[in-house]
DRENKOLDO-896533 format. One line per field, with one value per residue: x, y, z of N, C-alpha, C in turn; chain; residue number from 1. Coordinates in Angstrom, 2 decimals, decimal comma, padded with zeros to 5 digits. Example, Ala and Ser with C-alpha at 12.3 -4.5 7.8 and 13.67 -1.06 7.14 Angstrom:
BEGIN
n.east [013,19 / 012,85]
n.north [-005,69 / -002,25]
n.up [007,80 / 007,08]
ca.east [012,30 / 013,67]
ca.north [-004,50 / -001,06]
ca.up [007,80 / 007,14]
c.east [013,20 / 012,90]
c.north [-003,30 / 000,03]
c.up [007,80 / 007,87]
chain [A / A]
n [1 / 2]
***
This chain:
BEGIN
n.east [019,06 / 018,81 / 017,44 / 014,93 / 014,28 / 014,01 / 011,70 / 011,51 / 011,90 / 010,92 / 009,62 / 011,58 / 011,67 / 011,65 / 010,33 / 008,11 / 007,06 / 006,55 / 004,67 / 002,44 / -000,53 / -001,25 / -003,39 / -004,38 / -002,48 / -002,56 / -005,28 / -005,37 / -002,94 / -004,33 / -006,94 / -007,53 / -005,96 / -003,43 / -000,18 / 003,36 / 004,90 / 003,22 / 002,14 / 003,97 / 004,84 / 002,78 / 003,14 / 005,66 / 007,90 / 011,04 / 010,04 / 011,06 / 011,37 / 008,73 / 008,17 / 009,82 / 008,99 / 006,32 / 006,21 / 007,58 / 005,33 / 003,48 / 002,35 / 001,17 / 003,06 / 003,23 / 004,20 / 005,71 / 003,50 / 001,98 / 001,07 / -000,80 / -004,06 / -006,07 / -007,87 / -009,79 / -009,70 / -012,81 / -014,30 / -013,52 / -010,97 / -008,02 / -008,37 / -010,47 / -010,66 / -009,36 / -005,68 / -004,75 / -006,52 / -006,62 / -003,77 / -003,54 / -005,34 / -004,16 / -002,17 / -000,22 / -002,22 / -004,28 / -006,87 / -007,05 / -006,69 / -009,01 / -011,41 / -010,95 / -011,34 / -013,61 / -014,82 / -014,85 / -017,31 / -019,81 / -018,24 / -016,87 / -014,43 / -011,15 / -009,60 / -011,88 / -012,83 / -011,01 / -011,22 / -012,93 / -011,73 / -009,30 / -007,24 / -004,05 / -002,69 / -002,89 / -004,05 / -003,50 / -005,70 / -005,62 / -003,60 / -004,49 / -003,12 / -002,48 / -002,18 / 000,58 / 002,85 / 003,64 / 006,73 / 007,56 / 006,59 / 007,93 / 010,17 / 010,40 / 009,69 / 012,54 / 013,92 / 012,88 / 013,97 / 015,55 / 014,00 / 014,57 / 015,12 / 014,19]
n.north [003,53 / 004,38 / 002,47 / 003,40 / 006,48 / 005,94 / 005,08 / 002,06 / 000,62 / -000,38 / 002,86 / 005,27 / 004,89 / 007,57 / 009,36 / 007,47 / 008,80 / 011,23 / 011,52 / 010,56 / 010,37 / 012,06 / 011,90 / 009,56 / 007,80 / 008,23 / 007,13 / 004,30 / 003,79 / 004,96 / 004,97 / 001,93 / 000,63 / -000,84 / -002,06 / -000,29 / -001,96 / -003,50 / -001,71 / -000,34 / -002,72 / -003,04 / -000,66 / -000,80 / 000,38 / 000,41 / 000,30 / 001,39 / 003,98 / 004,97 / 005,19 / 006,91 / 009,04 / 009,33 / 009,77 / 012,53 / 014,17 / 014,29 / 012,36 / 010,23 / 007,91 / 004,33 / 002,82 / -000,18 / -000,86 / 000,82 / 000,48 / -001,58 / -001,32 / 000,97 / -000,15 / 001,73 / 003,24 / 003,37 / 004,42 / 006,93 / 009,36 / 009,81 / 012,02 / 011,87 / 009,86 / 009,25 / 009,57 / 007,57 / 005,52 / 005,44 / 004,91 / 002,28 / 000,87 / 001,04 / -000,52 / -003,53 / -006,43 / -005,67 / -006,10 / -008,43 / -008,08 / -006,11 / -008,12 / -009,67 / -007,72 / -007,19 / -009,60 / -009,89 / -008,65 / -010,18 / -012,21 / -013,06 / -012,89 / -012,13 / -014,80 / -016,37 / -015,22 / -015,42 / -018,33 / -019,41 / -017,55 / -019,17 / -018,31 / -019,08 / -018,21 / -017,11 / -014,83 / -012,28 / -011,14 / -007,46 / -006,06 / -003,45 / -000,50 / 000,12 / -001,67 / -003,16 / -005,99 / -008,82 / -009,14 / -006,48 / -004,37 / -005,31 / -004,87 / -001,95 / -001,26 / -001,59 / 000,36 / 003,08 / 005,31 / 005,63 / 007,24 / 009,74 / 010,28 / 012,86]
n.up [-037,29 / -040,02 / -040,99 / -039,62 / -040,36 / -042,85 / -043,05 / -042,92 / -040,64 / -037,51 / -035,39 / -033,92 / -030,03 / -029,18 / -030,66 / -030,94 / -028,75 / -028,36 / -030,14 / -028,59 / -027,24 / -024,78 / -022,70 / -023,36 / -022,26 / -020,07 / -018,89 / -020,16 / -018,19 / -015,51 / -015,17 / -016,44 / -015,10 / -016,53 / -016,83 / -017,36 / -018,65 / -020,50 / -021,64 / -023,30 / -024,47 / -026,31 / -027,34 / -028,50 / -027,60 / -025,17 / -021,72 / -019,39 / -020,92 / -021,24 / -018,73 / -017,78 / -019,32 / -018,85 / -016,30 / -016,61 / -017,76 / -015,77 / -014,45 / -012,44 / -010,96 / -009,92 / -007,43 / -006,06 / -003,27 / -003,73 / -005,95 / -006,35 / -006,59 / -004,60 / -001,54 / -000,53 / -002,30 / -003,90 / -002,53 / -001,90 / -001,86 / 000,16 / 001,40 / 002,26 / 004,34 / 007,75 / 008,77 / 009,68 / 009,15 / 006,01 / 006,43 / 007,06 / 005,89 / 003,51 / 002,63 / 001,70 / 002,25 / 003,12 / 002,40 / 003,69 / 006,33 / 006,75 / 006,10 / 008,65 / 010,50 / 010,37 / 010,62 / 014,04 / 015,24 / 017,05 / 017,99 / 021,17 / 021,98 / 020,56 / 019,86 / 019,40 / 017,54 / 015,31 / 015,27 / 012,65 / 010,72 / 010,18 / 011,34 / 013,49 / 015,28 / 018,60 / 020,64 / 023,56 / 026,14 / 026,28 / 028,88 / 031,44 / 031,66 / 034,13 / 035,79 / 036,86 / 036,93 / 038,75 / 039,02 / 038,21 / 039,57 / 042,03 / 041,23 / 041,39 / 043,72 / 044,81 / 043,61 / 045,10 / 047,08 / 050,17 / 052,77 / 054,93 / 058,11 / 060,30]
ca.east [018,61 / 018,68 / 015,95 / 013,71 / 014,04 / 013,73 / 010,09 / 011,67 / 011,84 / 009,95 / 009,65 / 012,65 / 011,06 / 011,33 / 009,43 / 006,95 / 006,77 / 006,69 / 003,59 / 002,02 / -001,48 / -000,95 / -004,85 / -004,77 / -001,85 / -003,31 / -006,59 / -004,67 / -002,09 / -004,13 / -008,45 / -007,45 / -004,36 / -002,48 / 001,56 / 004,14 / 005,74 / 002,34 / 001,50 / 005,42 / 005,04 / 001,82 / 003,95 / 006,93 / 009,13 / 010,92 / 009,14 / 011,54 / 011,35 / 007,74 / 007,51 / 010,46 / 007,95 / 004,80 / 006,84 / 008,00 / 004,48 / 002,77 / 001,33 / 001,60 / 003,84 / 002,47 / 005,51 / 005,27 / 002,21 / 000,98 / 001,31 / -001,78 / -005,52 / -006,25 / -009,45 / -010,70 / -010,08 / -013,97 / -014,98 / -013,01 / -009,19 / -007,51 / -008,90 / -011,92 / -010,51 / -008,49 / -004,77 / -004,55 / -007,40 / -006,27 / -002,56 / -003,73 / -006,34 / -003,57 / -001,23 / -000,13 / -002,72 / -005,71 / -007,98 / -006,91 / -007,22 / -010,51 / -011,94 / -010,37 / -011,97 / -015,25 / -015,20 / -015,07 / -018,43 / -020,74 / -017,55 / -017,15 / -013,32 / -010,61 / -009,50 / -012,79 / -013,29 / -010,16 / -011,16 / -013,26 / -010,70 / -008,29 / -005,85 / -003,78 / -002,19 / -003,51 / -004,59 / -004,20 / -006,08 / -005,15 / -003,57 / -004,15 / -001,56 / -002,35 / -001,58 / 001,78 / 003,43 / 004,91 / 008,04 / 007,94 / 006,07 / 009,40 / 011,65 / 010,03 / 009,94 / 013,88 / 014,30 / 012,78 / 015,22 / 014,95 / 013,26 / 015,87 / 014,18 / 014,96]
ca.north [004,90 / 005,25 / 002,20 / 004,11 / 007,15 / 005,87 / 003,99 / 000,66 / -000,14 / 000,42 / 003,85 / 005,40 / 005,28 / 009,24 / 009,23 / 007,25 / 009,15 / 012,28 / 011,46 / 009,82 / 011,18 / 011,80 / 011,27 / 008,12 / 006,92 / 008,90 / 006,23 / 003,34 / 003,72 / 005,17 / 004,36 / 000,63 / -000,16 / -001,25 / -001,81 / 000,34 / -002,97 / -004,23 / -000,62 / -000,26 / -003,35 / -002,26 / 000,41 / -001,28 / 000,93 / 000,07 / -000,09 / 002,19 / 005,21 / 005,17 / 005,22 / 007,84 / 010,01 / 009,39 / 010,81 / 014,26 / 014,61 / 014,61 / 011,06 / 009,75 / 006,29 / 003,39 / 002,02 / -001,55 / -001,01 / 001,85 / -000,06 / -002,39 / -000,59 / 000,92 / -000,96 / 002,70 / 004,66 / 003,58 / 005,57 / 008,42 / 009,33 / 010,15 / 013,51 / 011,35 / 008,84 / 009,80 / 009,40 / 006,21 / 004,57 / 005,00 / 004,46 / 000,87 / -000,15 / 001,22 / -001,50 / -004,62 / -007,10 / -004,69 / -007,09 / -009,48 / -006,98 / -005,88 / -009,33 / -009,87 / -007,01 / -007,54 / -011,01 / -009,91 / -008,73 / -011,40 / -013,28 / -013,26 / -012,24 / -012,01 / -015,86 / -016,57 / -014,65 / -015,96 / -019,76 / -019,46 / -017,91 / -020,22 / -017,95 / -020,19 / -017,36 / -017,15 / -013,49 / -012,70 / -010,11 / -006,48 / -005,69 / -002,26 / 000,24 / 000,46 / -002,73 / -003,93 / -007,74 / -008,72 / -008,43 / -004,76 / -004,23 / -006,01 / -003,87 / -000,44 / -001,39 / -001,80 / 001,77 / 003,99 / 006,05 / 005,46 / 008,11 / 009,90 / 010,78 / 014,04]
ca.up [-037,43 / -040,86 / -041,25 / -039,27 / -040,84 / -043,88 / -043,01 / -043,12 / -039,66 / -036,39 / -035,14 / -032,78 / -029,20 / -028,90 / -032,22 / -030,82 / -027,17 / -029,32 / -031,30 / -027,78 / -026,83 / -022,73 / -022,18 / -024,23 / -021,70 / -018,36 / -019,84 / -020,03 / -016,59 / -014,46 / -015,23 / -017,01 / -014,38 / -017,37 / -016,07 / -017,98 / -019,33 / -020,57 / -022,62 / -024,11 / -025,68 / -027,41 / -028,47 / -029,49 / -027,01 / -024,22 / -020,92 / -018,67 / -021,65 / -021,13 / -017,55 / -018,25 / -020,73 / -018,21 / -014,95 / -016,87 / -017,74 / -014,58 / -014,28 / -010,64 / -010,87 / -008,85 / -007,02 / -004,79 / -002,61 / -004,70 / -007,85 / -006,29 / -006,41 / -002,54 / -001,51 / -000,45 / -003,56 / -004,49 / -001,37 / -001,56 / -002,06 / 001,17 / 002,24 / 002,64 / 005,60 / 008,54 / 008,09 / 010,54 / 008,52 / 004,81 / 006,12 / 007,37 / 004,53 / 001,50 / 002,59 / 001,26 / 003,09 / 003,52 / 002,00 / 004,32 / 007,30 / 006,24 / 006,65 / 009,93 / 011,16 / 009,94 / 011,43 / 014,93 / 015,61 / 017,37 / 019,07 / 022,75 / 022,15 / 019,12 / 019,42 / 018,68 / 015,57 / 014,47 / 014,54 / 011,06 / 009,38 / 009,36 / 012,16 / 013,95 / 016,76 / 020,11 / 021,28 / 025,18 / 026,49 / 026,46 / 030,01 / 031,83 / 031,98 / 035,58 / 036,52 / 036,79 / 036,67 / 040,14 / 039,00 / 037,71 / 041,21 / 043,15 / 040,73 / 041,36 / 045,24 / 044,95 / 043,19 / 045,74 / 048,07 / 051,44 / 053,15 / 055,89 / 059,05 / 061,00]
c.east [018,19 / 017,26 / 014,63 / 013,16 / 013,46 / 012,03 / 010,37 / 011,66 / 011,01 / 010,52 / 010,71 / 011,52 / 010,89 / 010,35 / 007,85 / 006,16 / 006,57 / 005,31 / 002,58 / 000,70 / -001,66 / -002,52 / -005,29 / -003,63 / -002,33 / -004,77 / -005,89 / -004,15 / -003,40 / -006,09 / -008,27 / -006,41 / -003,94 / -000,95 / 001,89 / 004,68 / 004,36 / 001,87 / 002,54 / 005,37 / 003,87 / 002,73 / 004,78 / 008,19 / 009,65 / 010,45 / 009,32 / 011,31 / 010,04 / 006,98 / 008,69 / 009,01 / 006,92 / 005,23 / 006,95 / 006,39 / 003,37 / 002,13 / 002,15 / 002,17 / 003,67 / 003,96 / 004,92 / 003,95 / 001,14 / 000,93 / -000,33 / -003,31 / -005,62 / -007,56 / -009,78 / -010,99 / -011,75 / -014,85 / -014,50 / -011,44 / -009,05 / -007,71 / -010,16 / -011,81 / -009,71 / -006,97 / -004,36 / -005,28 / -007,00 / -005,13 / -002,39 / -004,09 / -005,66 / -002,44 / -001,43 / -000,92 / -003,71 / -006,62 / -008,14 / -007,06 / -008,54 / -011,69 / -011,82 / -011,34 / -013,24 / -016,12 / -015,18 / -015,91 / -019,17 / -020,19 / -017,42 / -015,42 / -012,59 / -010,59 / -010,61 / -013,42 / -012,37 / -010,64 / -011,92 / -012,62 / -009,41 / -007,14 / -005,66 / -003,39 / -003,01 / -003,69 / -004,31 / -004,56 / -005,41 / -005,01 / -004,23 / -003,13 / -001,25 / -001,59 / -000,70 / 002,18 / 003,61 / 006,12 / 008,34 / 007,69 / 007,29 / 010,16 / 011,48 / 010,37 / 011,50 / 014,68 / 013,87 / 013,54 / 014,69 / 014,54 / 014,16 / 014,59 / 015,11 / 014,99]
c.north [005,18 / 004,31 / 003,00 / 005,40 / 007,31 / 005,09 / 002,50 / 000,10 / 000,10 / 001,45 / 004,12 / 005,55 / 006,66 / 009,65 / 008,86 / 007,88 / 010,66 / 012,42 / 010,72 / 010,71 / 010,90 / 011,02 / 009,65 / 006,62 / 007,21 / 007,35 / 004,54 / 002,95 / 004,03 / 004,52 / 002,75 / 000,14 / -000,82 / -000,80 / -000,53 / -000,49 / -003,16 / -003,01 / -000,26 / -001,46 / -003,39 / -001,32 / 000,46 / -000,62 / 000,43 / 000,91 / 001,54 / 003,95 / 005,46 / 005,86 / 006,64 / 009,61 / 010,50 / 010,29 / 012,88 / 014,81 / 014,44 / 013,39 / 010,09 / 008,21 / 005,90 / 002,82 / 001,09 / -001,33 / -000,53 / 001,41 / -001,14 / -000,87 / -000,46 / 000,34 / 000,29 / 003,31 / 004,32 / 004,60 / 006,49 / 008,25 / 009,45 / 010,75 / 012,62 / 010,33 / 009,66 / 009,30 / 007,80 / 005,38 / 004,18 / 004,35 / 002,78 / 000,13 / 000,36 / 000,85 / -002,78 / -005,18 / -006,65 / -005,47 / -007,81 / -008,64 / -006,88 / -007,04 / -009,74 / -009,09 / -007,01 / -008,78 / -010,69 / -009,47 / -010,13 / -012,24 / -012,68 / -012,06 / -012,44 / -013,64 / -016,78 / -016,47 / -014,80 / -017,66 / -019,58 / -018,73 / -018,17 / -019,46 / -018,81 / -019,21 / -017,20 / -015,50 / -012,98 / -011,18 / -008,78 / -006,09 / -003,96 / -001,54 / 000,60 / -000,48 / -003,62 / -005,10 / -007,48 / -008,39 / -006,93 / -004,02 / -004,24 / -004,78 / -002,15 / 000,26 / -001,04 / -000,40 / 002,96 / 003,87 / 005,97 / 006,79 / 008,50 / 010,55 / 011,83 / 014,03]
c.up [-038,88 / -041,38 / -041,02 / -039,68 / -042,44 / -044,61 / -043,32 / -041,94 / -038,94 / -036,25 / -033,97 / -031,43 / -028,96 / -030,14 / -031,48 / -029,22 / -027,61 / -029,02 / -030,16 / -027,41 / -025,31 / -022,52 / -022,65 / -023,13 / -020,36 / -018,18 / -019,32 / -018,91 / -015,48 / -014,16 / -015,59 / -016,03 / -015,02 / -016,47 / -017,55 / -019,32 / -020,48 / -022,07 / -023,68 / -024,93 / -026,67 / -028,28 / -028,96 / -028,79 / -025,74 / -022,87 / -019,90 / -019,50 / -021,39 / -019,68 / -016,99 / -018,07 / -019,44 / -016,74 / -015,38 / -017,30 / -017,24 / -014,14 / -012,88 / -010,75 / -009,80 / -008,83 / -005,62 / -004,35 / -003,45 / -006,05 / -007,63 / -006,13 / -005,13 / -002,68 / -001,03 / -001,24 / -003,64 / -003,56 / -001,01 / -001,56 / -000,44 / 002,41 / 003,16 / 004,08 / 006,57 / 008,02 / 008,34 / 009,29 / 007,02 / 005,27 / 006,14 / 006,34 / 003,37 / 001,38 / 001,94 / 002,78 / 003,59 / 003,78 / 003,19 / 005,96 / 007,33 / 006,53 / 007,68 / 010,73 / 011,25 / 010,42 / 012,99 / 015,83 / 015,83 / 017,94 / 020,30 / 022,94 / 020,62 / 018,68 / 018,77 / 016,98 / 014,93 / 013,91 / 012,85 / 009,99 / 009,17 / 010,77 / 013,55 / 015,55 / 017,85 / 020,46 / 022,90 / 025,12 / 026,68 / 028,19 / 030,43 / 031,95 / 033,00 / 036,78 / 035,98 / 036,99 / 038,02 / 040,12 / 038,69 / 039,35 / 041,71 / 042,72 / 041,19 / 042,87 / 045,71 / 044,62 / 044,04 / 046,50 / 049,01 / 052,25 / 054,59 / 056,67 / 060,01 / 062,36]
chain [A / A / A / A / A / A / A / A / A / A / A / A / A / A / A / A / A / A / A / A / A / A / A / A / A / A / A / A / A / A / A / A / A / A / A / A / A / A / A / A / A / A / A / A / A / A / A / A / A / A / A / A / A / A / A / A / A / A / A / A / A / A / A / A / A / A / A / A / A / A / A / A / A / A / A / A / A / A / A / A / A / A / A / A / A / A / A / A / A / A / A / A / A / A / A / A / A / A / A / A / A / A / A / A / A / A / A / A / A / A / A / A / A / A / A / A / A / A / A / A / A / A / A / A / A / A / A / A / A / A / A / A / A / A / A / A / A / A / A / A / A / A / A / A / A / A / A / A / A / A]
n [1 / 2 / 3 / 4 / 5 / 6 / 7 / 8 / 9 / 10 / 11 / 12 / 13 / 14 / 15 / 16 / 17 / 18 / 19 / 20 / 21 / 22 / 23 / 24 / 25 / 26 / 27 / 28 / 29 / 30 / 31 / 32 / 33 / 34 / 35 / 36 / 37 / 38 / 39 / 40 / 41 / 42 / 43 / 44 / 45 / 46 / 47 / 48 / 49 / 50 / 51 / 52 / 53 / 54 / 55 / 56 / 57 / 58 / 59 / 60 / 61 / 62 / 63 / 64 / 65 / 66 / 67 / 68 / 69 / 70 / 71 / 72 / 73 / 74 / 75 / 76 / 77 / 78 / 79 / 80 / 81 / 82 / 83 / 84 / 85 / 86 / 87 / 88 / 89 / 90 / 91 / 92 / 93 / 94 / 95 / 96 / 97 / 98 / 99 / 100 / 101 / 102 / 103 / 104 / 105 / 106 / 107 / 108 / 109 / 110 / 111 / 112 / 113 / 114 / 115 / 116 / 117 / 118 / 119 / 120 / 121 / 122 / 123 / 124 / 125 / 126 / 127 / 128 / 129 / 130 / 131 / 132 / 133 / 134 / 135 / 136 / 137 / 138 / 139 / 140 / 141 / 142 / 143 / 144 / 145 / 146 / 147 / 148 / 149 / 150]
***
């Protein structure tokens, strides 16, 4: 404490979170996707005080998924997709989604448009919801009440 006060040492982190220009870290975090860790040691403070500092003054913290770039932000935040559509493409594995999907124009069926990229799983056709297995058939047969005659 008393180095730092005295200009002999580095600056106390509240010193330097003080004297911090928000737009210069809003800049950094949120246009440059600089980490927290990555901008604190530019600044000589630790990592957590920063990401501290940046929470109390209004700056949206990227946590796990949200810590990666959405592949839609370039086409619009949120408002701009339905809720289904961003909630799908602003997951871990979008990318990889995204390509998937894009590959299955021009095949016959999915297993198809899987062989070129590389997916090993098998696909079976989407049933009807009309038509039942034999066995569900048998079982349904077994649950109706017999019908009493007068």
């Amino acid at each position: 404490m008393f180095l730092a006060s005295s200009g002999l040492g580095p600056p106390a982190p509240r010193e330097v979170l003080r004297t911090l220009n928000l737009a210069w870290l809003r800049e950094q975090y949120e246009d440059k996707r600089r980490t927290f860790p990555d901008i604190a040691t530019d600044l000589g403070i630790p990592a957590p005080d920063l990401a501290r500092h940046a929470r109390k003054h209004g700056l949206a913290i990227r946590h796990g998924v949200a810590a990666h770039k959405r592949i839609l932000a370039d086409h619009g935040g949120p408002d701009a997709f339905s809720t289904t559509i961003w909630t799908v493409f602003a997951t871990r594995g979008a990318a990889q989604r995204i390509k998937r999907l894009l590959a299955i124009p021009g095949h016959p069926d999915l297993n198809q448009a899987a062989k070129p990229l590389g997916v090993r799983k098998q696909f079976s056709p989407v049933k009807s919801t009309n038509s039942a297995t034999p066995s569900a058939r048998r079982s349904s047969k077994r649950r109706q009440a017999p019908v009493a005659s007068a």
